[in-house]
N, C-alpha and C positions, 0 to 999 in steps of 0.2 A: 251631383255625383254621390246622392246619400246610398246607394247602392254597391257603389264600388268602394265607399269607408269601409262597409259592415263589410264586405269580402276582406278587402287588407286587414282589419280588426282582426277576423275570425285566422287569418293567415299567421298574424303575428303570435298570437294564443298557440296556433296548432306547432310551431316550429319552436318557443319555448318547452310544449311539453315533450320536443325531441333533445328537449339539451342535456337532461338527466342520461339519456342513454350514451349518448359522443361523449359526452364525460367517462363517461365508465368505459369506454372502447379507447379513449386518449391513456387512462388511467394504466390498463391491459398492457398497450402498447409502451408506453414510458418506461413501465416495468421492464416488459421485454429489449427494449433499447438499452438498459441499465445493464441486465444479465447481459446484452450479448459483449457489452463494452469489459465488461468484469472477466470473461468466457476470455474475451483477445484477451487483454493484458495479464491473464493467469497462462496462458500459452503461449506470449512472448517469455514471461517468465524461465518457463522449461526449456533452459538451455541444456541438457541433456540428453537432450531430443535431437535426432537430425534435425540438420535449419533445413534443408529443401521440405519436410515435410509441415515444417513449423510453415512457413514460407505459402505452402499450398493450401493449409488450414486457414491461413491469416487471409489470404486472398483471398478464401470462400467465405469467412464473414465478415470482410468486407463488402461482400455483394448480399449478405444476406444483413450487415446492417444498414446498407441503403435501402433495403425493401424495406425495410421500417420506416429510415427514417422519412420514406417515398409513402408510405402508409398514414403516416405520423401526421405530415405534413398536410395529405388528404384529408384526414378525419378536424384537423383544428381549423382546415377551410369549410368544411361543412359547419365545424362550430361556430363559426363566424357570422356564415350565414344565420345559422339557426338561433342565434346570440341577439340579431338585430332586431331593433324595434320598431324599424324604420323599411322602406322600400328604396332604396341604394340605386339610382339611374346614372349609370356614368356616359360622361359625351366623348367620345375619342373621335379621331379620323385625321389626315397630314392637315397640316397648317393653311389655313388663308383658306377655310371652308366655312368662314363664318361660326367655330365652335363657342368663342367666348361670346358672342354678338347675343348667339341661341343661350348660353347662360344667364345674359345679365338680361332677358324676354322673361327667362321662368321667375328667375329669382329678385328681379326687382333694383340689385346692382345697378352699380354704374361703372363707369372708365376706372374710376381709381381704388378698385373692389377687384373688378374683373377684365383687368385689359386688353383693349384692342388694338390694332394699328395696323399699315397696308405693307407688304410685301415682304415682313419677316417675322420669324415667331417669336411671340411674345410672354404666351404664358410660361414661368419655371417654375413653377412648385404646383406638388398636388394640393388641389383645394377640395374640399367637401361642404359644402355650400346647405345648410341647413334652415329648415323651416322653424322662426321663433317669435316670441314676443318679442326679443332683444335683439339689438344692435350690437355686434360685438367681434370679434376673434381672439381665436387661440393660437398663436404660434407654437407649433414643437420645434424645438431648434436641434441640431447637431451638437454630438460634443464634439471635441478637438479627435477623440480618437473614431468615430464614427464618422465624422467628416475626412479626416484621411481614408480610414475605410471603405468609405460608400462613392463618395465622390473623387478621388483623388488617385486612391489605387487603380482603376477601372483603366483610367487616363496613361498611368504605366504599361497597365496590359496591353492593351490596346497598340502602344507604340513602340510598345518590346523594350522598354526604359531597362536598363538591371538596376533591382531594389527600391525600397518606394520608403518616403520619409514615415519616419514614427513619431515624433513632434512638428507641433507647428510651427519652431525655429528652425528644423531641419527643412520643411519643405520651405521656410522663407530662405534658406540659403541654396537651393538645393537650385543644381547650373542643369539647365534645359538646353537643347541642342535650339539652331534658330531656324524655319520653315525655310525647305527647299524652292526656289523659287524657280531652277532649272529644268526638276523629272517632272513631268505631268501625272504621272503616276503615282504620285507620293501626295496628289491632292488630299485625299481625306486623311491623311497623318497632318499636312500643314493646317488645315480646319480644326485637328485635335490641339495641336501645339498652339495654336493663337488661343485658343479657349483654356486652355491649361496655364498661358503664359499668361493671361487677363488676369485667370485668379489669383497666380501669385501675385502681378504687382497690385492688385486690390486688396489684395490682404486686410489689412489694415481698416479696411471700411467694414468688415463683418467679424474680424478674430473673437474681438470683446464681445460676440453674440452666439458664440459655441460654448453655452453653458450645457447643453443636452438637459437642461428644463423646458418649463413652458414659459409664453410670454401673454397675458391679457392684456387686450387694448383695444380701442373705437374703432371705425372704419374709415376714419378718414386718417388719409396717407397711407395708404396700407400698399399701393402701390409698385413702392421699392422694395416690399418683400417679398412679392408675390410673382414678378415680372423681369424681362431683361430689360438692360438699360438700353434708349432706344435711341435709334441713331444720330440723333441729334447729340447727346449724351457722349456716346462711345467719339464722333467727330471732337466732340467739346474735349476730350482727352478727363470725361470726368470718371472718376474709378470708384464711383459708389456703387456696393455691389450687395445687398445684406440680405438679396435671397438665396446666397451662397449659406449662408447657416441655416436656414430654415431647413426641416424636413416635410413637414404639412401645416398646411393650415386650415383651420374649420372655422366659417364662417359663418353667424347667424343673425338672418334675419327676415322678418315679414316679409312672406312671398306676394304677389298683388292677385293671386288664381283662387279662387275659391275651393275647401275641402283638401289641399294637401298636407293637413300638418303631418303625416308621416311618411313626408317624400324629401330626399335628398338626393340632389345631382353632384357629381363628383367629376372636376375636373380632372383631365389625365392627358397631361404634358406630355412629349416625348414620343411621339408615335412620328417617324420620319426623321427625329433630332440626328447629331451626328454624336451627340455627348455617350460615351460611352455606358453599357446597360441600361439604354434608355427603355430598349424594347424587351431586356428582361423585368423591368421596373413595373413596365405597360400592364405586360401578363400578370405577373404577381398583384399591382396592385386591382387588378381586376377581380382574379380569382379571390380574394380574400374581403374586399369589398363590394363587390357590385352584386344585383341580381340582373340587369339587363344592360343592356350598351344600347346608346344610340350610335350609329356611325354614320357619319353629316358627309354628306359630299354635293359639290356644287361645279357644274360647268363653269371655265373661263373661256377668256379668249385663246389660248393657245392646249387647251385641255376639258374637251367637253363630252367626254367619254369617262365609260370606270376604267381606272388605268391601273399601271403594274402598284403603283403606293398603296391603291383602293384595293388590289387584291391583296397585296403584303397585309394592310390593315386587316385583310376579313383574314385571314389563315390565322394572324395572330388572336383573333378574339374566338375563333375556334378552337383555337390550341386552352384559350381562360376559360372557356365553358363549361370544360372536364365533361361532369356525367352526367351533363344534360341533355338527351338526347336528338332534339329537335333542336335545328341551330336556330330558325328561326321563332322560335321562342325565346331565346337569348339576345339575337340580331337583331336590332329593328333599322334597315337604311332609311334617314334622314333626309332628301332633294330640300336643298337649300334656295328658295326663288329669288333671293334680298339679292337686286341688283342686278338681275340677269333678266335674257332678252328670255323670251316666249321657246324660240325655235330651239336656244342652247336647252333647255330646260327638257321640252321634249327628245333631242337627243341625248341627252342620258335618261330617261325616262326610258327609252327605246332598250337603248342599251344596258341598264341592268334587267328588263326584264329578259332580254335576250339572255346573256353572258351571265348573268346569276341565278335568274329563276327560267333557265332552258323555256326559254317564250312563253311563257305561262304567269299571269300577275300573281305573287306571292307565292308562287308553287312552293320555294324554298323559304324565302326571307319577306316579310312584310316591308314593303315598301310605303313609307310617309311622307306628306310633303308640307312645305309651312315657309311661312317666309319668318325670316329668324330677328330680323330688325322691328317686327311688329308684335307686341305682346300678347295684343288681344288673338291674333290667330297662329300663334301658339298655340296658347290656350285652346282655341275653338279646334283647330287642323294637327296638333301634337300632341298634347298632353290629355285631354278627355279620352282619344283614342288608344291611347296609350296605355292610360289604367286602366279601360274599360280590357282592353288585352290581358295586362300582364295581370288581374284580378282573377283570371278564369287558368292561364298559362301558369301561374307563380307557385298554387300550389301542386301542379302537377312537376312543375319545376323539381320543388324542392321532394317530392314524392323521390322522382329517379335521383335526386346526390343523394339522397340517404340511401337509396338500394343499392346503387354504383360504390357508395364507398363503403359502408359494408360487406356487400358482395367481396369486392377488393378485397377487404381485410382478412375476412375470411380464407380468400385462396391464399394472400400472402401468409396465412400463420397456418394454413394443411402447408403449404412450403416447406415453412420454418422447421416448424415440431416435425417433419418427416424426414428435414435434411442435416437436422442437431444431433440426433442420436448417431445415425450413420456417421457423420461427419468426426464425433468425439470418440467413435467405440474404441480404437487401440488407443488414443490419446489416453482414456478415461478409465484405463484397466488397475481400478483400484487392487483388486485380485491380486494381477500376476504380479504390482509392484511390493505387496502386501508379502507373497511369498518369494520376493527377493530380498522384502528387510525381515524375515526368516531367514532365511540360507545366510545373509550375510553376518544376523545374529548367533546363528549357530558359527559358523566358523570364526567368528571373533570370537566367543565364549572359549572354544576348541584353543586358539592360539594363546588365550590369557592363561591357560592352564596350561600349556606347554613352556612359556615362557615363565610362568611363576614357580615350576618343575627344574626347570635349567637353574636358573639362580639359587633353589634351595639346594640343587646338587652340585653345584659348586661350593656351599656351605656345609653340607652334611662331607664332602670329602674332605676338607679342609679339616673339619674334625677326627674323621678317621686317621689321617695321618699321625694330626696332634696325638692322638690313643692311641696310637703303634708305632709310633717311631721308635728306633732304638736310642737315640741320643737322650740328651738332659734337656727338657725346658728351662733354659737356662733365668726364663722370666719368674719362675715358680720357684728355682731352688734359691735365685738372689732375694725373695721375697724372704723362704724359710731361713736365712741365712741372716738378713736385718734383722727378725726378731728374736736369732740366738744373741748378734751382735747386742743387741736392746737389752737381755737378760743378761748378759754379762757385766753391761756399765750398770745395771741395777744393783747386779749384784758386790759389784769393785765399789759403790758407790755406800756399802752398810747397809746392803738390804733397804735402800729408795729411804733410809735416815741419814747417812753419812757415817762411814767410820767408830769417829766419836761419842756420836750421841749411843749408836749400838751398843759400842762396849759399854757405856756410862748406862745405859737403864741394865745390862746385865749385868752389871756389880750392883747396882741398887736393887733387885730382884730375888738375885743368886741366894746370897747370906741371909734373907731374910728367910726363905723360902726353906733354907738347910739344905737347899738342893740346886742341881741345873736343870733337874728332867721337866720341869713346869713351863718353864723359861723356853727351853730346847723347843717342846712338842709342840707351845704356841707359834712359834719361828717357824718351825720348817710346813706346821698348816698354813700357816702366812704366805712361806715360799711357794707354796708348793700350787698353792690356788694363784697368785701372780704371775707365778710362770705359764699357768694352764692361761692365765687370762690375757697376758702377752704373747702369746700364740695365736688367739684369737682376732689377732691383728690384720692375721690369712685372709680374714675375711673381706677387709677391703681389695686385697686381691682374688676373692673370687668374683666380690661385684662388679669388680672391673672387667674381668671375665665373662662377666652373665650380659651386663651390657652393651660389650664389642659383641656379643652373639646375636644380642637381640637388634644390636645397629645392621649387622650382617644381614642379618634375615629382614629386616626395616626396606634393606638397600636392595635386596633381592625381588622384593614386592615394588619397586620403588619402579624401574624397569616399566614393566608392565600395566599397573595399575596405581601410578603417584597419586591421583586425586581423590582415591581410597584412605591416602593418609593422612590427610590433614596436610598442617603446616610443621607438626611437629618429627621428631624421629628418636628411633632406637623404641624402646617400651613404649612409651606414652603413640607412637606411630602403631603400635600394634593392637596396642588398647583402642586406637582410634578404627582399626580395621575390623574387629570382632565388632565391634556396634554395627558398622557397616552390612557385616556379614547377616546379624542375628535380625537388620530391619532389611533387608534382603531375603527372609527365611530361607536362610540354607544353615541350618544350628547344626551338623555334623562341623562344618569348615570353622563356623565361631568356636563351637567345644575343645576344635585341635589349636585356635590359639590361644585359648584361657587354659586351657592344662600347657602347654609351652611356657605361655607366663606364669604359673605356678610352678617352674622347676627351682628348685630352690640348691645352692649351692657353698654350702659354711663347714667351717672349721668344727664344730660341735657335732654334727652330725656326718660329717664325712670322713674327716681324720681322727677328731678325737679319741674313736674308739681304739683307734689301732696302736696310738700311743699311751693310752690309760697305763698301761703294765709297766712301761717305764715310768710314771708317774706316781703309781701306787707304791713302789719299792721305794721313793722317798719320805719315810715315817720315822719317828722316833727308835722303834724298836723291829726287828726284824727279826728272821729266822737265821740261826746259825745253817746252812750247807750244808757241811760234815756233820754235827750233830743232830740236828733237828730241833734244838732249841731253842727259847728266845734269846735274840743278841743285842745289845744295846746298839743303836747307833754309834752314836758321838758321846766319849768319856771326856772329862776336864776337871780340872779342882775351881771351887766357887770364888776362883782369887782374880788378880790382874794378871797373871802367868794363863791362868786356866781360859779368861773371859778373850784374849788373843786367840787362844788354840783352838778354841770353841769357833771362834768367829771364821779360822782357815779352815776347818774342816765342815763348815755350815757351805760354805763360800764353794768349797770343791765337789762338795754335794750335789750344790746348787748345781755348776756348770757341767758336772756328770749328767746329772737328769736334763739340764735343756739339751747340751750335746747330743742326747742317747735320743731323747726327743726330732733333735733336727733330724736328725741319719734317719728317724722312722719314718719322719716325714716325709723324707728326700724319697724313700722307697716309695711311696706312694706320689711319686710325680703326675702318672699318667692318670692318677683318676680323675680328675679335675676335668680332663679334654674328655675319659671315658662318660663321665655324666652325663657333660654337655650334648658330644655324638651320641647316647642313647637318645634321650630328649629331644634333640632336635631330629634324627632318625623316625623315632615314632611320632615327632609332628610330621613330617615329608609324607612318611605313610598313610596316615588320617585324612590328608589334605589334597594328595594326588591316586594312591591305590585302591581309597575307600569306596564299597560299592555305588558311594553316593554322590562322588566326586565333580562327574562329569554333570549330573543333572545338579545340582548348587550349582557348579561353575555359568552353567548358562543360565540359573536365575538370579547370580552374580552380575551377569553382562545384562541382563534383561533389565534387572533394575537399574544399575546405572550407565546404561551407551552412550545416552548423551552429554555423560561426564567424560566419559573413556573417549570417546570417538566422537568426541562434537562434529566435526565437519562431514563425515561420510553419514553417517545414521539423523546429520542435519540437511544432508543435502537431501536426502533418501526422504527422510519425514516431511522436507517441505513438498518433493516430486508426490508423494501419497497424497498432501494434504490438497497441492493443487489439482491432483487426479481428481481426490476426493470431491470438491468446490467444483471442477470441472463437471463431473459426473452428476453431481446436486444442482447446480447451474443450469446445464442442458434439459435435465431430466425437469425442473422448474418452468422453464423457458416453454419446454416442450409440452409441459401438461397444459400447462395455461394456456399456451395459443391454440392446443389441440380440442381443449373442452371450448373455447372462443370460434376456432374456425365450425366444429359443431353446431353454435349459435346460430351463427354469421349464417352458416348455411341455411340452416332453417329458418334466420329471418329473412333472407335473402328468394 
């Protein structure tokens, strides 16, 4: 067969250097499955959205990510193929047609490799049976969650169970109904339920073997892995069961045929079983691993015909072919002679060429024939003819999957990319939502000003009244009234020395001096600045003033935009909102609250002037009235008579001038509120009538909405951003399977 190595040699060569490309078309696609999964869960997202049309969107990629993932799925069986190093022959066909008998001919096996036995089936697990120097298997075993999964759920469905265990203590406890032995109709649920009820109580003989690793080991005893337990077994009541953990097993070893080291026959269990997803098992593992099927069929005595199993069998390996389009290059029927008469032999002979190949030998499907118990004509009647076939057929084979599933690819993603865009255009209208957090930013802007307008006009009114009421500030005049009181105990008090000491340093003074006038003029410059500086006391009440305004207007912005202000209030809350303003750039609305906080409100520059005049006429020497001359103030002799009467008439001076002082004061009640109401009046104007008002205000709102309005301008910017991602996503998804189905076409 050195003829037919160098083909499968040059075969394996040529389907390597198609792997670099299914790579890059798996790559494509993954991508694409990724965006579209990102695309759904960004438009479950958009609750904002009608749910009918959420609903009808969800549904449609839905179906467009099963074309992927139907695409997906395609191209990594081609990988599979094109991945192998090996020529993949798998034997399927119903039980008791001699399949394991034709296995342990190719490969050399025996009974406790590859089991046989009479009238029930035997093989459980898939095997792939390889060409090697060694002696050996690989168990891949179940883990505890794949074995509920794969084997155990199936068994639920199938029987309509509600719920299906998630540990393997729940399935050891988990209560089974018991087979009906009454309906005849409920036969293959009581065949699921015995089989289902075995496992559980075997449990125990495989658990500790659901590691979901692998297991090396010899070939001998391999048996109980591989096989059901056989009737003698199941009678004996023994419950060893440990090819319930296996998932496959790969088996190698020296085949006894000359020239196949790169052939592998792959057992495939389950064609006819009653075990639930047997015959999806079949398929898949076909498509993923085989390049050819034998299908073995053998006359009995009560079935010497192709019958309805033998056609179910062929639809299914029809269905595994995919896109290949010759069946009988995939097919090859099997006539099994081991043990059968002449005559059965010939009528199925008869009848598949009749019933399969419409009376024509091979028309459709190549028919073979071998007796399966004898190795040597195997060899001679199966296997030579076999590779000499599929050496010539294998790479035309794999010619058509790689067209077939490209091709494919290709119309599935002109699909995609045709039915994304359409699909997302109103969803995806970054635009119109773009100028709705416009609009919405404009009329928040618009309402922040109207409402920072409301609250300073309930402040600037507040003031006006204070400046035009006709009554007393009674807060202002009990203020000027403490620090007459104040000036008076000063004064009762010897001029802030006491009495005593007063008079005592003005007899120490007086005599020396020859005179009082020295004595006198120091005193009453004394008083006179004292008093002007215990008036000055106003001033804590006008900061008290300045700060209830600026709390006022603090509280009026507080409303509308608190998180403008910090944590603090009154000044330091307004100080914090000019920063705001001026890293905002809107410097008209910062300028009106820095000249606001620079109104300044004191006794020195507000009142003082008005009462200086009663203040100045406190001096030693003055203008006589009637004459116009100088008049001495205060006369006295430089004695203890004089230094008393000096001290009364200092004393009444004193409380004339602060008197005359309060009364001036008290006239000037209203200015204090007049200040304030200017000040805070041309801030109001600055800040809402200024031509520039309106546009600061909404680069106010612009810079910070989602301070202001976290929730609306957060729901708005995430709907934008999912648009946005939506509109990137599709428009991605779209380019790429669009310049791919391009490809696709052209290599197609």
């Amino acid at each position: 067969m050195g003829e037919i190595s160098d083909r499968i040699e040059a075969l394996v060569a040529t389907r390597h250097d198609r792997l670099a490309e299914v790579d890059t078309e798996i790559s494509v696609w993954s991508d694409a499955e990724a965006g579209l999964i990102r695309i759904e869960e960004s438009l479950k997202a958009q609750t904002d959205q009608a749910e009918g049309a959420v609903s009808e969107e969800a549904a449609i990629l839905v179906r467009l990510r099963s074309e992927v993932a139907a695409t997906l799925e395609d191209l990594r069986t081609a990988r599979c193929r094109f991945a192998r190093t090996t020529i993949n022959i798998g034997v399927s066909g119903k039980a008791r047609v001699g399949k394991s008998t034709l296995l342990q001919s190719v490969s050399g096996l025996s009974d406790d490799q590859i089991p046989t036995g009479p009238h029930v089936p035997v093989t459980a697990v898939r095997s792939r049976i390889t060409q090697s120097d060694q002696r050996r298997v690989l168990l891949c075993m179940h883990s505890p969650e794949s074995f509920l999964a794969d084997v155990v759920a199936p068994y639920h469905h199938d029987l309509r169970l509600k719920g299906v265990p998630h540990t393997m203590e729940e399935f050891r406890r988990w209560t089974y109904p018991r087979p009906d032995t009454v309906d005849a109709s409920e036969h293959s649920d009581n065949a699921l339920l015995v089989s289902l009820l075995s496992m559980q109580a075997s449990l125990d003989s495989y658990a500790d073997l659901l590691t979901g690793g692998e297991i090396e080991r010899g070939l001998e005893g391999l048996r109980p892995f591989v096989a059901y337990p056989s009737r003698e077994e199941v009678s004996a009541g023994t419950a060893y069961r440990p090819h319930l953990a296996v998932r496959e097993a790969i088996i190698e070893s020296p085949f006894p045929h000359e020239d196949v080291s790169r052939l592998v026959v792959v057992d495939l269990p389950g064609l006819g079983e009653v075990a639930p997803g047997a015959e999806e098992r079949h398929v898949r593992d076909l498509r993923h691993d085989v390049d050819a099927v034998l299908l073995v069929v053998r006359p009995s005595s009560t079935a010497a015909y192709y019958t309805k199993a033998d056609d179910k069998a062929l639809k299914l390996l029809d269905k595994a072919r995919g896109h290949v389009r010759t069946p009988g290059h995939y097919v090859h029927f099997v006539i099994n002679h081991g043990g059968e008469s002449a005559g059965g032999i010939e009528a199925l002979r008869d009848d598949l060429r009749t019933r399969v190949n419409a009376s024509t030998d091979g028309a459709f499907y190549p028919v073979l024939e071998t007796n399966a118990i004898d190795p040597a004509a195997v060899s001679e009647t199966l296997l030579v003819p076999l590779l000499k076939s599929l050496s010539r057929t294998l790479p035309e084979m794999d010619d058509e999957v790689y067209s077939g599933v490209t091709a494919r690819a290709a119309s599935a993603a002109h699909h995609i990319s045709q039915t994304l865009p359409r699909l997302l255009a109103d969803r995806a209208g970054v635009d119109e939502l773009a100028h709705l957090e416009q609009e919405l930013l404009q009329q928040r802007a618009t309402e922040l000003r109207w409402k920072a307008d409301q609250g300073l006009r309930a402040v600037v009114e507040e003031l006006w009244r204070a400046a035009h009421r006709d009554g007393v500030d009674e807060r202002y005049t009990n203020a000027v009234e403490a620090v007459f009181d104040e000036v008076r105990a000063w004064t009762e008090d010897g001029f802030g020395k006491g009495t005593a000491r007063w008079q005592e340093e003005a007899l120490l003074r007086m005599p020396t001096e020859r005179a009082t006038s020295p004595f006198l003029v120091e005193e009453m410059h004394r008083v006179r600045v004292e008093v002007t500086r215990r008036f000055r006391a106003l001033d804590d009440f006008f900061n008290e003033q300045l700060a209830r305004t600026w709390d006022d207007i603090a509280e009026a912005f507080r409303g509308p935009c608190a998180p403008l202000l910090g944590e603090t209030t009154g000044e330091q809350a307004l100080h914090h909102l000019e920063g705001r303003l001026r890293a905002s750039s809107c410097p008209v609305l910062a300028d009106a609250v820095r000249d606001l906080l620079q109104t300044r409100l004191d006794y020195r520059t507000h009142l003082h002037p008005r009462v200086r005049e009663e203040l100045d006429g406190f001096s030693f020497e003055g203008v006589d009235p009637d004459t116009g001359r100088p008049k001495v103030a205060l006369l006295a002799p430089a004695d203890e008579t004089g230094v008393e009467l000096l001290e009364q008439q200092l004393r009444e001076r004193t409380h004339k001038a602060a008197f005359e002082t309060m009364v001036a004061l008290q006239r000037e009640a209203v200015l204090p509120a007049l200040v304030l109401y200017a000040a805070v009046k041309q801030f109001e104007d600055e800040l809402i009538l200024s031509a520039d008002s309106r546009r600061e205000f909404l680069r106010l709102a612009r810079s910070h909405r989602d301070v202001l309005w976290p929730d609306e301008f957060g729901r708005l910017e995430a709907s934008v951003k999912r648009a946005r991602d939506l509109a990137d996503l599709a428009h991605g998804v779209g380019e790429a399977l669009a310049r791919h189905a391009v490809r696709g076409g052209e290599g197609a």
